[in-house]
Backbone of each chain as ProteinMPNN parsed JSONL, in Angstrom:
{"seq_chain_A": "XXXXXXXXXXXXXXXXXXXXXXXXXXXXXXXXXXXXXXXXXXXXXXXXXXXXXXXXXXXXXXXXXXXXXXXXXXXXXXXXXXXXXXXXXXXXXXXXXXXXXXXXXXXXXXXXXXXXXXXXXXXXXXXXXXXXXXXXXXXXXXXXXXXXXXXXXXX", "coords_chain_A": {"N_chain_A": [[55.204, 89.0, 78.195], [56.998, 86.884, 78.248], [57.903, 85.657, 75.689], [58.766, 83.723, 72.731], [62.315, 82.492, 73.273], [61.733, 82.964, 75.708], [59.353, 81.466, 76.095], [60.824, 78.738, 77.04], [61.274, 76.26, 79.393], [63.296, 76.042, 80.287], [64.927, 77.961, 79.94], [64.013, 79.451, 81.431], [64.157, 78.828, 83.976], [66.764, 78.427, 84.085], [67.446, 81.774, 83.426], [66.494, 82.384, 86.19], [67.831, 81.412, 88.289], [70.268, 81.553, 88.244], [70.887, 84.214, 86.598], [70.262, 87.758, 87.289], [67.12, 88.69, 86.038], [66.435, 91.511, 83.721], [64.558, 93.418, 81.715], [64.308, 96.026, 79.879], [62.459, 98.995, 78.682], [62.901, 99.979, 74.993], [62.87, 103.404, 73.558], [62.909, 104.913, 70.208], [62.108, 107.523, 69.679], [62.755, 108.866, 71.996], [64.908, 108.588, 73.607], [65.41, 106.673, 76.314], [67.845, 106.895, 79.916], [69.196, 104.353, 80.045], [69.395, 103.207, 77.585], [71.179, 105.334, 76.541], [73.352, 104.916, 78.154], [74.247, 102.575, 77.507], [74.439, 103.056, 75.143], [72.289, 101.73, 73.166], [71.497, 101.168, 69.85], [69.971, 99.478, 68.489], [67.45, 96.894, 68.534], [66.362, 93.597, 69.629], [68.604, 94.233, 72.017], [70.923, 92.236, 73.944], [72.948, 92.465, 76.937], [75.41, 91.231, 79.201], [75.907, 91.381, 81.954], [78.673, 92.525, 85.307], [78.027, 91.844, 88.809], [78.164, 94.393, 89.315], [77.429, 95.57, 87.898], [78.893, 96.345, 85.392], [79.355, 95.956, 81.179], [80.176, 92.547, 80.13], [79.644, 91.089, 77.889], [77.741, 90.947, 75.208], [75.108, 90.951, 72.598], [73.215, 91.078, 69.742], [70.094, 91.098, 68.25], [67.707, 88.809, 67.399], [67.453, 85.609, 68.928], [67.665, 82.109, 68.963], [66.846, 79.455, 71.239], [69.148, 77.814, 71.82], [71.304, 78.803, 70.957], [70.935, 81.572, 72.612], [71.212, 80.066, 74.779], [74.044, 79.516, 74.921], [75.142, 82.235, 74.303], [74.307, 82.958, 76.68], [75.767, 81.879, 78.647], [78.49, 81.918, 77.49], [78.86, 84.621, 78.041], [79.378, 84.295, 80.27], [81.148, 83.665, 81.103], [83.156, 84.951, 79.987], [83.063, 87.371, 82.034], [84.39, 86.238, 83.726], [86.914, 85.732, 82.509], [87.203, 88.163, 82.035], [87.825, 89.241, 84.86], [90.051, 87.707, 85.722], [89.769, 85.256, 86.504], [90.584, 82.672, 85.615], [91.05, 80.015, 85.315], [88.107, 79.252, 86.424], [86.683, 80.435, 84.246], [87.707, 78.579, 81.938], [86.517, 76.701, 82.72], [83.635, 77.315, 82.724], [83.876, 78.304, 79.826], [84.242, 75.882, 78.845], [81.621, 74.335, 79.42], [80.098, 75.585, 77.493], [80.948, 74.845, 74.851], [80.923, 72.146, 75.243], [78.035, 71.549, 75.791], [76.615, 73.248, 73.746], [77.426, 72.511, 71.081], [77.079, 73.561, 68.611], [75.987, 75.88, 68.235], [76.372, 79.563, 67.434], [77.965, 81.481, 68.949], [80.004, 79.702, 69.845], [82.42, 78.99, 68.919], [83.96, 81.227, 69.613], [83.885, 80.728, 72.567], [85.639, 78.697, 72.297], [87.644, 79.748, 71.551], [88.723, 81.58, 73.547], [88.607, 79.875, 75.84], [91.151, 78.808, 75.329], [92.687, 80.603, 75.286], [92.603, 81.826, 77.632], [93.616, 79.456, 79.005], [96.266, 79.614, 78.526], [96.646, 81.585, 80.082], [95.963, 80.898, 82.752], [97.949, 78.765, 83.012], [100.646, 79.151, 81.464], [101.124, 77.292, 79.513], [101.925, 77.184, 76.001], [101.08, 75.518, 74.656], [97.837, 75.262, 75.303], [97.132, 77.472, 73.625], [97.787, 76.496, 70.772], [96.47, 74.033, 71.214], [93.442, 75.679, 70.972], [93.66, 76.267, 68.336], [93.392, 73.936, 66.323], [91.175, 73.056, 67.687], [89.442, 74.807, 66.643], [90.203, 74.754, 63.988], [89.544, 72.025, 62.861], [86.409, 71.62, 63.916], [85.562, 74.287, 63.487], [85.936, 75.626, 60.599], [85.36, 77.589, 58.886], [84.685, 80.017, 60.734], [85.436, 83.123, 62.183], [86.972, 83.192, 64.197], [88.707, 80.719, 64.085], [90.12, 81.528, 62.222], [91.362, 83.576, 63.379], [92.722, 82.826, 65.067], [94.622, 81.726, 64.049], [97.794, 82.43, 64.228], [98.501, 80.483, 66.046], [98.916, 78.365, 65.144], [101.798, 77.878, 64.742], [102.422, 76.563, 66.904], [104.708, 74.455, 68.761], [103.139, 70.753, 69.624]], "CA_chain_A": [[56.637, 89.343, 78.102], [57.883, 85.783, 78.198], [57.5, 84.901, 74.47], [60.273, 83.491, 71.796], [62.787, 81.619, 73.893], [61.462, 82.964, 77.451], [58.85, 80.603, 77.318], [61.684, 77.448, 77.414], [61.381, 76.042, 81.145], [64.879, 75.536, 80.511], [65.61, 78.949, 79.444], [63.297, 80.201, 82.273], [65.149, 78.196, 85.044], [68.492, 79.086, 84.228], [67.409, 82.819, 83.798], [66.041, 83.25, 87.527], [68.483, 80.432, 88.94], [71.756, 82.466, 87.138], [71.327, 85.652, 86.579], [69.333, 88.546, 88.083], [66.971, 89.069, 84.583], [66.248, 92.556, 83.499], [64.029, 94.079, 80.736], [64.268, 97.54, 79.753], [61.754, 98.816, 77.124], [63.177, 101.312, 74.508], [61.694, 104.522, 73.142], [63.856, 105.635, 69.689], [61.817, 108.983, 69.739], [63.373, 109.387, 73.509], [66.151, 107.427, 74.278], [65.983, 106.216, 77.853], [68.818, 106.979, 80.364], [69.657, 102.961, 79.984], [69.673, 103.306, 76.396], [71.975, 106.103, 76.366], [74.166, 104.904, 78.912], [74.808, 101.367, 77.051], [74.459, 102.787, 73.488], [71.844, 100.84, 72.354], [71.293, 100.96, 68.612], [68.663, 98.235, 67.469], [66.85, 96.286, 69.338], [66.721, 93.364, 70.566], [70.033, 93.999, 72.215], [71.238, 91.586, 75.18], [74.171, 92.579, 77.51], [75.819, 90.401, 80.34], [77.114, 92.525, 83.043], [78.663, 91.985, 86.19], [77.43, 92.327, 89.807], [78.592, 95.991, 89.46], [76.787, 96.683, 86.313], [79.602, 96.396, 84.335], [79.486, 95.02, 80.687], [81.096, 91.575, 79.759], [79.332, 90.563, 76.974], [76.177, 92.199, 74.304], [74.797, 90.144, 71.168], [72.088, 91.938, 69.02], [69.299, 90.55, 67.646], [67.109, 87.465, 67.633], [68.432, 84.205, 69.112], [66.991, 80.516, 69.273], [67.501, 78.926, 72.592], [70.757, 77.495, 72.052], [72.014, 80.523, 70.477], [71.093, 82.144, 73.895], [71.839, 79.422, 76.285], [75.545, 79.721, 74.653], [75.89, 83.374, 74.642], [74.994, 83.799, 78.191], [77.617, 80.705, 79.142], [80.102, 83.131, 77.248], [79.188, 85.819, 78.736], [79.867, 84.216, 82.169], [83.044, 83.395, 80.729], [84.141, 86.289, 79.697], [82.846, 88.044, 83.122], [85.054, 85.486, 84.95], [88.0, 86.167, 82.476], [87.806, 89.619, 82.412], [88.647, 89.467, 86.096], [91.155, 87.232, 85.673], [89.427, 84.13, 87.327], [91.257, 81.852, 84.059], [91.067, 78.72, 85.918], [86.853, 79.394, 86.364], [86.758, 80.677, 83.138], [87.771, 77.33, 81.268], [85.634, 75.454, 82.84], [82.284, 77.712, 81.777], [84.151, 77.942, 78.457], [83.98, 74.088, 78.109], [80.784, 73.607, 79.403], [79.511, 75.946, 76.398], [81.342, 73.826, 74.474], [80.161, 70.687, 75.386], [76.648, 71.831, 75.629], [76.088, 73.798, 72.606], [78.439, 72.514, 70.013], [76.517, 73.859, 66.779], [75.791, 77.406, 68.668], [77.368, 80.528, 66.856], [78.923, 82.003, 69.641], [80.441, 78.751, 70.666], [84.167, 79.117, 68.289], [84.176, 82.447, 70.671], [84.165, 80.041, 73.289], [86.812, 77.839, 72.045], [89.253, 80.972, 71.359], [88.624, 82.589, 74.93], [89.199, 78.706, 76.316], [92.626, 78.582, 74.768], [93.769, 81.998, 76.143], [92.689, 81.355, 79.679], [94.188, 77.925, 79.528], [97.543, 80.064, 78.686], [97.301, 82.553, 81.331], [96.419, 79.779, 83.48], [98.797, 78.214, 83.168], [101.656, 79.611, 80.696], [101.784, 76.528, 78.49], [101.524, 78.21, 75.275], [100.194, 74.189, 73.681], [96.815, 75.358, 75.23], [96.717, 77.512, 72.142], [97.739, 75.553, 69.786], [94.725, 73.28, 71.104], [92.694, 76.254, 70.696], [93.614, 76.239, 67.029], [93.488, 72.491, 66.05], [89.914, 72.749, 67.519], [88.868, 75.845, 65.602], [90.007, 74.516, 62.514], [88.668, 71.543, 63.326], [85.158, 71.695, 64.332], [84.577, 75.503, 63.107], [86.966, 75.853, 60.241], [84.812, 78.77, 58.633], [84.329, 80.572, 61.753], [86.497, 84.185, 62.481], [87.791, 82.782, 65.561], [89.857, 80.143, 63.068], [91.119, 82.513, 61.578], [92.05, 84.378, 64.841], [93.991, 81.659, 65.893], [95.897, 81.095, 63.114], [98.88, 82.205, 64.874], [99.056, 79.756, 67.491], [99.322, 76.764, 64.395], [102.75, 77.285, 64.888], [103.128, 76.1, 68.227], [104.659, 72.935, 68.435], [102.928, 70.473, 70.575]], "C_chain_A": [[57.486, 88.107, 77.835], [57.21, 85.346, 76.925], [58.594, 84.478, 73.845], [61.156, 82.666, 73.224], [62.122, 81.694, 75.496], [60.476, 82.099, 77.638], [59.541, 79.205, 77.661], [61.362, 77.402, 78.967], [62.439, 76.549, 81.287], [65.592, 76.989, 81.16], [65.097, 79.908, 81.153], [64.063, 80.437, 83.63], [66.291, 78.602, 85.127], [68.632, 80.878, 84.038], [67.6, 82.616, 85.761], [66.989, 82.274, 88.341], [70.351, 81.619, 89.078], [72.308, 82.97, 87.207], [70.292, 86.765, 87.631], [68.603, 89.182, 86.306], [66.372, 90.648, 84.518], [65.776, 92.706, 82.118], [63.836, 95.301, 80.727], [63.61, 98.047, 78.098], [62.565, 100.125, 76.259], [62.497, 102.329, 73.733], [62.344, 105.563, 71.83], [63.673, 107.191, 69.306], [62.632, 109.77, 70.93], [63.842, 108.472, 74.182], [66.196, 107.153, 75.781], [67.434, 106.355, 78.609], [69.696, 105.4, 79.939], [70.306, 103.018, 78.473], [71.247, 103.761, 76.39], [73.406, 105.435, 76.692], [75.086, 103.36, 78.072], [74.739, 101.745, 75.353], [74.072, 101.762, 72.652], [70.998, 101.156, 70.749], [70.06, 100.477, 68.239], [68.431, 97.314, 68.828], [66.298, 94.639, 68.347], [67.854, 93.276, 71.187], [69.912, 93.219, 73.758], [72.631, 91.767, 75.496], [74.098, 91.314, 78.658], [76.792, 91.437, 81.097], [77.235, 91.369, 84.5], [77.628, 92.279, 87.565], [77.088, 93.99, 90.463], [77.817, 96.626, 88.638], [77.809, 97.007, 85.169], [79.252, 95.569, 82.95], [80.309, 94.346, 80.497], [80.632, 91.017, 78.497], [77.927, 91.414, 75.998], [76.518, 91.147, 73.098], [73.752, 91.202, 71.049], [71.298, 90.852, 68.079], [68.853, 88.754, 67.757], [67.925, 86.355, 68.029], [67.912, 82.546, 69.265], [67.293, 80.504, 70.271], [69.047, 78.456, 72.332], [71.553, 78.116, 71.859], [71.775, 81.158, 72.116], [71.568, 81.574, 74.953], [73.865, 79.419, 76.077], [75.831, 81.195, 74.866], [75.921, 83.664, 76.336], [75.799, 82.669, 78.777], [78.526, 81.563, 78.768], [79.776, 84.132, 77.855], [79.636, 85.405, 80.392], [81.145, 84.381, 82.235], [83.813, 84.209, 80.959], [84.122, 87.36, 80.508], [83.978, 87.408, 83.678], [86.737, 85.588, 84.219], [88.337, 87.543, 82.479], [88.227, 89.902, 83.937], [89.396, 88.37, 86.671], [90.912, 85.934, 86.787], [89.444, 82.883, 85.913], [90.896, 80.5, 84.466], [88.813, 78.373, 85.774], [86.742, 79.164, 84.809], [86.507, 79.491, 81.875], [86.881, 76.922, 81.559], [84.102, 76.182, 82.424], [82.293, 78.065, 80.519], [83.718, 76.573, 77.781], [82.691, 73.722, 78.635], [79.976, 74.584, 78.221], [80.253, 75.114, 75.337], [80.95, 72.295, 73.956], [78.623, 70.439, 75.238], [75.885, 72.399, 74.451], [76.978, 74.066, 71.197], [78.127, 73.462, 68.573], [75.85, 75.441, 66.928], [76.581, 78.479, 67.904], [78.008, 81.592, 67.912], [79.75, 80.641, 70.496], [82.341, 79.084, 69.791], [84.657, 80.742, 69.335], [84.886, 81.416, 72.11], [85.412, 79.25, 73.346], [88.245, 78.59, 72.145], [89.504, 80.96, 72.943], [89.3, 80.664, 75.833], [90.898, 78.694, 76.553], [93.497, 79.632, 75.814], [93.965, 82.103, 77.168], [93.465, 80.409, 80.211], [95.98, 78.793, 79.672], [98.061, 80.431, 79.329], [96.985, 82.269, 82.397], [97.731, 79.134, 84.022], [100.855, 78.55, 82.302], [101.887, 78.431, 80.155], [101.478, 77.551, 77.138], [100.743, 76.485, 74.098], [98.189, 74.46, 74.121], [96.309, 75.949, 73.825], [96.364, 77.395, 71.095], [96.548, 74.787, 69.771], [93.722, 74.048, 70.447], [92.23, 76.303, 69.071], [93.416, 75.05, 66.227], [92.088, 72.494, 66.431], [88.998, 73.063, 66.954], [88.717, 74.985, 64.299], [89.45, 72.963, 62.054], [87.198, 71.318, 63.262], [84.728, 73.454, 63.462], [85.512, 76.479, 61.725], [86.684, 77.46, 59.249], [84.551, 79.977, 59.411], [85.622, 81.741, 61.775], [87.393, 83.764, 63.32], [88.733, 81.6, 64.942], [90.72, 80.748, 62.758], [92.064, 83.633, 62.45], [93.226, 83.994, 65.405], [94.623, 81.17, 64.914], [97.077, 81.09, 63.368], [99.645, 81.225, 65.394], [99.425, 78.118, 66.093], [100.464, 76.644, 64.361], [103.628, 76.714, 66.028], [103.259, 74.894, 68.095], [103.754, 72.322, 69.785], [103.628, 69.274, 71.484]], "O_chain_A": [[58.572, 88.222, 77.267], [56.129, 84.758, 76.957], [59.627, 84.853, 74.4], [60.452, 82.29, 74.161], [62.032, 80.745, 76.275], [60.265, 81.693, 78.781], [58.969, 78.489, 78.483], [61.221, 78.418, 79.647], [62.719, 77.372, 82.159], [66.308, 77.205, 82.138], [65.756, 80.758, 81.753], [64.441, 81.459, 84.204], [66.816, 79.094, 86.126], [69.684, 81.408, 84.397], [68.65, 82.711, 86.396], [66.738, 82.521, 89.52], [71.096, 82.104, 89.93], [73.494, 82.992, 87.534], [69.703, 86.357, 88.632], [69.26, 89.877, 85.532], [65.738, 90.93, 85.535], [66.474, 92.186, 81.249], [63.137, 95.773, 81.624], [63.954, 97.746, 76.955], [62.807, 101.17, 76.865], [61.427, 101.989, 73.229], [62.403, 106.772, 72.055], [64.53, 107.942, 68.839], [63.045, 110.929, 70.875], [63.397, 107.746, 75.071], [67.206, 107.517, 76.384], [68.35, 105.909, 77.919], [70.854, 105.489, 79.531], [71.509, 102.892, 78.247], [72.234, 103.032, 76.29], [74.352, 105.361, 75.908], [76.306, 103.199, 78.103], [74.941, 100.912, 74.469], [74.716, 101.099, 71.839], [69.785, 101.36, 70.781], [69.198, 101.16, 67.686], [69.134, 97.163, 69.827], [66.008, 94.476, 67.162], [68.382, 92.174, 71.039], [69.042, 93.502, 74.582], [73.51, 91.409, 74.711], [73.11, 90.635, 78.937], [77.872, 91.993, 80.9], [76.66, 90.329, 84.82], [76.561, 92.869, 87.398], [76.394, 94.518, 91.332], [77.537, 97.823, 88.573], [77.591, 97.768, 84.226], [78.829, 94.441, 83.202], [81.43, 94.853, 80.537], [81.501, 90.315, 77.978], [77.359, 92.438, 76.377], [77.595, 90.677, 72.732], [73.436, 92.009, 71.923], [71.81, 89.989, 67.365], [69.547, 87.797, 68.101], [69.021, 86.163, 67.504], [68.164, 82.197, 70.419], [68.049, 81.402, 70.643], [69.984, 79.039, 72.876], [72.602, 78.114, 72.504], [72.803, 81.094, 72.789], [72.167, 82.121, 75.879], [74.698, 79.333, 76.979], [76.771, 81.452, 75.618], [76.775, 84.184, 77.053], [76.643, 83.05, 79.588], [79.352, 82.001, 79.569], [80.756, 84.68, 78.359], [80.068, 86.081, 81.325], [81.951, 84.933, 82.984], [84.771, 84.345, 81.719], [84.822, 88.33, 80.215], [84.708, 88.225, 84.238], [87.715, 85.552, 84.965], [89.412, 88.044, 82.81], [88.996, 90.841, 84.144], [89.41, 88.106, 87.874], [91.686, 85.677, 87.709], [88.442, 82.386, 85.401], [90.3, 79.877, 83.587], [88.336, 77.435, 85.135], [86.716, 78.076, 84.234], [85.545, 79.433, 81.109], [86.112, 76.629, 80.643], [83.388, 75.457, 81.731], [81.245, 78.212, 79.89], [83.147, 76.275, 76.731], [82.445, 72.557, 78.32], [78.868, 74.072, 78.061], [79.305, 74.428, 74.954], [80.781, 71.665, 72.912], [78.083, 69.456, 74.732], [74.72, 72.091, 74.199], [77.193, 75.074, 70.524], [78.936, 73.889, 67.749], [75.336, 76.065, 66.0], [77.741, 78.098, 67.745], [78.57, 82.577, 67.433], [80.021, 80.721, 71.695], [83.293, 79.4, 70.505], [85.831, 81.033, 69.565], [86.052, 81.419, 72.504], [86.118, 79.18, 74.352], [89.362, 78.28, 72.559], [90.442, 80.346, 73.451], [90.436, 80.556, 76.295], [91.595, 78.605, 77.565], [94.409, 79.537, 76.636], [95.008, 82.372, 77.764], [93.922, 80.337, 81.352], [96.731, 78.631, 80.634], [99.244, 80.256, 79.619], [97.399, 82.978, 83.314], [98.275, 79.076, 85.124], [101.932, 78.127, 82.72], [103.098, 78.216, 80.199], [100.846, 78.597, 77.29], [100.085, 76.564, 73.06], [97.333, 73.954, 73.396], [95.502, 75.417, 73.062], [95.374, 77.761, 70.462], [95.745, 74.72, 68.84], [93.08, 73.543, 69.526], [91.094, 76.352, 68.599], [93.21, 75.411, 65.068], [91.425, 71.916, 65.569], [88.002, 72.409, 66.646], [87.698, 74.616, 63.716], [88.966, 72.806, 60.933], [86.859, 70.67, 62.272], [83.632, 73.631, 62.931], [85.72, 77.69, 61.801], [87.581, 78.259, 58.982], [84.196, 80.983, 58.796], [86.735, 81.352, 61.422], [88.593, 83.983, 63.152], [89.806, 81.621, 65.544], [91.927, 80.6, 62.947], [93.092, 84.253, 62.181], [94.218, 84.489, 65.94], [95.199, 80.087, 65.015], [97.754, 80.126, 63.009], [100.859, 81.023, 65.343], [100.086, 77.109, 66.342], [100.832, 75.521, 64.018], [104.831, 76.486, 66.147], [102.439, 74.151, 67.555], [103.583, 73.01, 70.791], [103.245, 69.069, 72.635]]}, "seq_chain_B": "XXXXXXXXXXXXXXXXXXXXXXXXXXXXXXXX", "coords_chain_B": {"N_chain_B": [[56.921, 75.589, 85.591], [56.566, 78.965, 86.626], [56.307, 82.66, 84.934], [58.986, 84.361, 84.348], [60.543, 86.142, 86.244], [60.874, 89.811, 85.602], [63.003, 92.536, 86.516], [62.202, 95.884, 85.721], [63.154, 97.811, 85.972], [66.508, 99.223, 85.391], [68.631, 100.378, 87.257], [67.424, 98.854, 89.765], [67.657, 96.847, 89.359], [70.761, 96.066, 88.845], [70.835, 96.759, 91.467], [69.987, 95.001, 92.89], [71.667, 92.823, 91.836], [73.969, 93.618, 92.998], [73.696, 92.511, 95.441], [73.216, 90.01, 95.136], [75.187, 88.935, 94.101], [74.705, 87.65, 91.746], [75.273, 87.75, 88.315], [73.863, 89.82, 85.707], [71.138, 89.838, 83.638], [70.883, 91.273, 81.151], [68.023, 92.831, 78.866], [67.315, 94.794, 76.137], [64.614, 95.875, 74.49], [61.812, 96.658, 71.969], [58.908, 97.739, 71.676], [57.233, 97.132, 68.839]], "CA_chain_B": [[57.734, 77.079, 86.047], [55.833, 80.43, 85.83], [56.809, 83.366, 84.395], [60.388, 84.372, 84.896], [60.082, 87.41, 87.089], [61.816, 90.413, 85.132], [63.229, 93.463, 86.709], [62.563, 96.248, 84.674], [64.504, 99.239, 86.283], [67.767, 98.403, 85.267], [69.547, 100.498, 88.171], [67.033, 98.449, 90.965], [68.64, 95.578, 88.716], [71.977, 96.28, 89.65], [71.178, 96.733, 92.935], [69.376, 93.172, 93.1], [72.186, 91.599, 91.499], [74.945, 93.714, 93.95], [73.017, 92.243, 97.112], [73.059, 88.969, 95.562], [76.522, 88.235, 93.596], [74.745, 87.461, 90.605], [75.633, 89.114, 86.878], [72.709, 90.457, 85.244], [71.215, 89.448, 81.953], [70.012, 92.906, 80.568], [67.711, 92.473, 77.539], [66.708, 95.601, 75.951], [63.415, 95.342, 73.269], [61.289, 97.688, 71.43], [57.836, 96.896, 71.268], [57.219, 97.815, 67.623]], "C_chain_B": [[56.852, 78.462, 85.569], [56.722, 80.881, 85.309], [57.879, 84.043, 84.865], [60.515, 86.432, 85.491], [61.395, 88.395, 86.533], [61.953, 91.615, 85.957], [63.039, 94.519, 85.74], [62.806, 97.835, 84.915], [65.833, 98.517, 86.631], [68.693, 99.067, 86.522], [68.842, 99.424, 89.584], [67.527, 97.031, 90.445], [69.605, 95.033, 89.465], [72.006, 96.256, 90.817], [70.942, 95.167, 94.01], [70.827, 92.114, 93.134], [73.69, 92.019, 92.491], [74.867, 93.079, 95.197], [73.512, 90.35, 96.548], [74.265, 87.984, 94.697], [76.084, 87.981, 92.176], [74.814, 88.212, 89.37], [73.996, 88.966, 86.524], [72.559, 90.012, 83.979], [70.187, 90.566, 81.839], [69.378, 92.47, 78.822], [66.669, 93.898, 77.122], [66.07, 95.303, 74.954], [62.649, 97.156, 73.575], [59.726, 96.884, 71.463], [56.986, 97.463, 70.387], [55.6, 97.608, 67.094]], "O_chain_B": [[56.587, 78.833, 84.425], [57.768, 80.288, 85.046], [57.718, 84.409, 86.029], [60.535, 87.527, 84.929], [62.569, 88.116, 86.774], [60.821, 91.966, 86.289], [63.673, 94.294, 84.709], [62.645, 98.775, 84.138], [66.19, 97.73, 87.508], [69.587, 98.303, 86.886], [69.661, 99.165, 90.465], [67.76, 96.149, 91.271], [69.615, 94.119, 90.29], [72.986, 95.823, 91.423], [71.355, 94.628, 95.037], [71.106, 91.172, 93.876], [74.479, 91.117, 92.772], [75.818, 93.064, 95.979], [74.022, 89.561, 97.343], [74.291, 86.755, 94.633], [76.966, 88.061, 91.32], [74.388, 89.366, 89.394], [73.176, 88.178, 86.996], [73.507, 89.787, 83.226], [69.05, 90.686, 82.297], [70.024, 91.987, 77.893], [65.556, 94.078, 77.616], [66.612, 94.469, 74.229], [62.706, 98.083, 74.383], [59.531, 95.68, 71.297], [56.074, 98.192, 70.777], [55.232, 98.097, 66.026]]}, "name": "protein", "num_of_chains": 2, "seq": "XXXXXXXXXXXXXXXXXXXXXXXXXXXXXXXXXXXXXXXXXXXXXXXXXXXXXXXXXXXXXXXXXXXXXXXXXXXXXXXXXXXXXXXXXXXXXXXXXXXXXXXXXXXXXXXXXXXXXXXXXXXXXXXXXXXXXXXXXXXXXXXXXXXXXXXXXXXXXXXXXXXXXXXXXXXXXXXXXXXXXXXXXXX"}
């Protein structure tokens, strides 16, 4: 079962350290209650839920390690901003960030950064950062283009 | 490090990860 990134130590460690890991096999002749219940499509799909079982996050399909060690950092993220823990938030924003600059869910990271930093704090120059780093570092990336707004904040 | 010990009833999941604060990394696969 542990093949493709599961056999990383790394990847291994920060699973069972983390999260609580879960594999669920699927059956597209006879959709599993799990299936159903999360509307899973294609496989390999990966969610990030909370302690409740809620989702916060889902990617689809294959991932390198750094590709995974970044999505589930965003998904912490985005567990810790969806319940409005902004201050948290940033800081497992920026350590995906810092850790997995060249990751494709990392300009996700950078957006979601920005917004937390706002409703953090109500400067609205976090933004603007947000956008200056996008275009920046990921100037092809959706999340550039997301934040195009905020280029007119002064700083 | 052995092998990373998977849950693979996703509600005894949930119930693992309600007891113990942590979020869940759900990875559903086909084995084609």
């Amino acid at each position: 079962m542990n093949t493709g990134p599961y056999s990383d130590e790394k990847v291994k460690k920060f699973l069972e350290e983390q999260f609580v890991p879960i594999r669920s096999q699927c059956y597209w002749d006879k959709p599993t209650e799990p299936m159903q219940r999360f509307g899973i499509k294609w496989t390999p799909t990966f969610l990030v839920l909370d302690a409740d079982g809620k989702e916060h996050h889902r990617f689809v399909g294959f991932v390198p390690v750094d590709d995974l060690f970044a999505n589930l950092g965003l998904g912490k993220g985005k567990l810790l901003y969806d319940t409005d823990r902004m201050a948290e938030a940033m800081v497992q924003f920026q350590t995906v960030i810092d850790r997995h600059p060249d990751a494709g869910a990392t300009p996700e990271a950078v957006f979601l950064q920005g917004v937390a930093g706002f409703k953090d704090t109500h400067d609205p120059k976090a933004l603007r950062r947000a956008y200056d780093s996008l275009k920046a570092k990921y100037p092809q990336s959706e999340w550039a283009r997301r934040a195009d707004p905020y280029s007119a904040i002064p700083l | 490090m052995g092998e990373i010990r998977w849950e693979t009833d996703v509600n005894a999941g949930v119930e693992k990860a309600r007891k113990s604060g942590k979020p869940v990394f759900l990875d559903f696969w086909f084995d084609g």
